[in-house]
C-alpha positions in Angstrom: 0.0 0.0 0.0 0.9 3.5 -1.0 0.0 6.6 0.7 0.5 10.4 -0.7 0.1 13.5 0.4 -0.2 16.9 -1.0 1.0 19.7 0.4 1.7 23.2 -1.1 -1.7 24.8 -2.4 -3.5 28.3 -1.4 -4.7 31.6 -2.8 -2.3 33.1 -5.4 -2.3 36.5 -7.7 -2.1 36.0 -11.1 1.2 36.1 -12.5 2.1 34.6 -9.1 4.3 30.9 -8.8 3.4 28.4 -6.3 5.2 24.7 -5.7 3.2 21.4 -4.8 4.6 18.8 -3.1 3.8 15.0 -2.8 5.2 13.1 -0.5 4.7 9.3 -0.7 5.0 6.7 1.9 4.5 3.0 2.6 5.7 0.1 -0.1 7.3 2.3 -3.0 8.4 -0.2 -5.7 11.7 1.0 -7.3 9.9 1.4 -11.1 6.6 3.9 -10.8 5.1 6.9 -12.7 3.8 9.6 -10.6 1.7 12.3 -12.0 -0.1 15.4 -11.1 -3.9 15.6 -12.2 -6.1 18.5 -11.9 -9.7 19.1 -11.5 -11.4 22.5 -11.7 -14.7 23.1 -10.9 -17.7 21.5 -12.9 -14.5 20.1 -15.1 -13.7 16.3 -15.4 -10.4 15.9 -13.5 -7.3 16.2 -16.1 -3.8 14.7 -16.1 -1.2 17.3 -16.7 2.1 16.4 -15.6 4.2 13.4 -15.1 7.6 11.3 -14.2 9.1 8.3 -14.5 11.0 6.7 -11.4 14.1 8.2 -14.2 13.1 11.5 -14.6 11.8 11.9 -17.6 9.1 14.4 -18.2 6.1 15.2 -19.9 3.3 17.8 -19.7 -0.4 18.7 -21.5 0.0 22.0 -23.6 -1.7 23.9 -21.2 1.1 23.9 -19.0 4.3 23.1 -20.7 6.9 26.1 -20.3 5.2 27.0 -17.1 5.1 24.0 -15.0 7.8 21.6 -14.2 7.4 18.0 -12.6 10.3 16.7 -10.5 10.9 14.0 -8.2 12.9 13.2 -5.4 13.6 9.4 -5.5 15.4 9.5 -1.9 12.8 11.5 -0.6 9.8 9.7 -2.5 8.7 13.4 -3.1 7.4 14.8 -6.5 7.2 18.5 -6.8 5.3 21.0 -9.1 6.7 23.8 -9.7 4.0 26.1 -11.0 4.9 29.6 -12.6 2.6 32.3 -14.5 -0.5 31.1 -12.9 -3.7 32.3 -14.5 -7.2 31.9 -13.1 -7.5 28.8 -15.4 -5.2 27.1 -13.6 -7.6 27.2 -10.4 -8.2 23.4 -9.5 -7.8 20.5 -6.6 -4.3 19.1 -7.7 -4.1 15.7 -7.1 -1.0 13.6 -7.0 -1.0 10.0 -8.0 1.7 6.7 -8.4 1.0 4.1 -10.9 4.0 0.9 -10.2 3.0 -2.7 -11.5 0.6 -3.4 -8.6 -2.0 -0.8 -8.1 -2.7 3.2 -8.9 -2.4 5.6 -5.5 -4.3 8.8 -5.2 -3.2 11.5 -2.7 -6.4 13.8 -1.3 -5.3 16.7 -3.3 -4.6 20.3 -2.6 -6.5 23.6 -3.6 -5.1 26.2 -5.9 -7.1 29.2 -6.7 -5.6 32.1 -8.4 -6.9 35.5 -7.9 -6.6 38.7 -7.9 
């Protein structure tokens, strides 16, 4: 079993940056992808980010060049570093792990950007 937490979310201006975090716990197989999802409201929930266990990278138009997804292996800790927020970006960010057993779901954090 696999347990995450997000941490990390709150009001922000427009323009502003803001970093998630997602700390994993429990049986962490060596080989996983994490990812970041999002859900706005009255949207369906949306994956935008995500990592392999090596690092390599990949993001949904809407946020390439302004997020980046990184991970921690030693730390089992993904990060999301989030600049040039817009009001579209306002969502519960949810981190998940996918390894060969089963697919984790953290609780997920707010993110509202206004002005």
């Amino acid at each position: 079993q696999v347990q995450l937490v997000e941490s990390g979310g709150g009001l922000v201006q427009p323009g502003g940056y803001l970093t998630l975090s997602c700390a994993a716990s429990g049986s962490i197989r060596s080989s996983s992808v994490m990812s970041w999802y999002r859900q706005a409201p009255g949207s369906q929930r949306e994956l935008i980010a995500s990592i392999t266990s090596t690092g390599d990278a990949h993001y949904v138009d809407a946020v390439e060049g302004r997020f980046t997804v990184s991970r921690d292996n030693a730390q089992n800790t993904m990060y999301l570093q989030m600049t040039g927020l817009t009001p579209e970006d306002t969502a519960v960010y949810y981190c998940t792990l996918v390894d060969l057993i089963a697919a984790y779901w953290g609780q997920g954090t707010q993110v509202t950007v206004s002005s």
